[in-house]
VOGU-3710 file (C-alpha; in Angstrom, 3 decimals, decimal comma):
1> xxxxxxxxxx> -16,264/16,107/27,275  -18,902/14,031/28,320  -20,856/13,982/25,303  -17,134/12,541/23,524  -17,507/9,753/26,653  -20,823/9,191/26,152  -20,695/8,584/22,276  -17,475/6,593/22,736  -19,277/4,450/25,194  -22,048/3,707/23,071
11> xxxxxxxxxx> -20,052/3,040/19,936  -17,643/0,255/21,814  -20,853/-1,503/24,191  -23,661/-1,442/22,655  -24,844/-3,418/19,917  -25,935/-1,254/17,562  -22,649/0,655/18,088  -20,405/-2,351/17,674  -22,120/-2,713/13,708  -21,489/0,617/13,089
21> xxxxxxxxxx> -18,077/0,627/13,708  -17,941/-1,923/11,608  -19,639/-1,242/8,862  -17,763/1,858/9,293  -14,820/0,458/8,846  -15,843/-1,285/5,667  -16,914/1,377/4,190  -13,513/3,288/4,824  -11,497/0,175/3,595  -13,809/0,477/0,374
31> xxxxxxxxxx> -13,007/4,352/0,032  -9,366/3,831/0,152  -8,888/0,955/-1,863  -11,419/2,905/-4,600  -8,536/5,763/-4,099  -5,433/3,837/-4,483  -7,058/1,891/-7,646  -7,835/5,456/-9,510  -4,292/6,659/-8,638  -2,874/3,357/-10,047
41> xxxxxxxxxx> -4,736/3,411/-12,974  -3,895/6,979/-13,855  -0,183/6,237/-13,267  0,203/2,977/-14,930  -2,487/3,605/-18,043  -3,405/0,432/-20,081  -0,714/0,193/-23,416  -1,047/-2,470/-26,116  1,310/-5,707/-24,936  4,459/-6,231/-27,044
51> xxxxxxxxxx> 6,920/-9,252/-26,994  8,970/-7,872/-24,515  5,391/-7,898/-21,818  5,299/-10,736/-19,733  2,357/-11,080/-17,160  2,206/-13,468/-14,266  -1,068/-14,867/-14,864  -0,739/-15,020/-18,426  1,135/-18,699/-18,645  -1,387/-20,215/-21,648
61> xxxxxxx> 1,381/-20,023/-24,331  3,407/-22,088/-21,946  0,939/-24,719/-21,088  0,049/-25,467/-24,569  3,215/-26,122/-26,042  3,934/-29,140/-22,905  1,235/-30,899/-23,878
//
């Protein structure tokens, strides 16, 4: 138990510690969000747009026609 105390006490005090916990967390951030990208891809797979697609970023057509 006191080796648990002892690592805990360097991770939360000491300098070094402090930047690995959060690089640490970083790094898991960057692991999950590389996770949940794959799984979205693989569910919603790239298809050719039709008439009936709308996007929310795609607004060009709109803008065009105003002016």
């Amino acid at each position: 138990m006191q080796a648990i105390s002892d690592f805990f006490t360097w991770l939360f005090t000491n300098k070094t510690g402090v930047i690995f916990l959060v690089i640490g967390g970083i790094l898991l951030c960057l692991v999950i969000a590389v996770v949940m990208e794959r799984k979205t891809k693989q569910t919603y797979f790239e298809h050719e747009k039709t008439d009936n697609d709308w996007s929310l970023f795609d607004d060009d057509d709109d803008e065009d026609s105003d002016k």
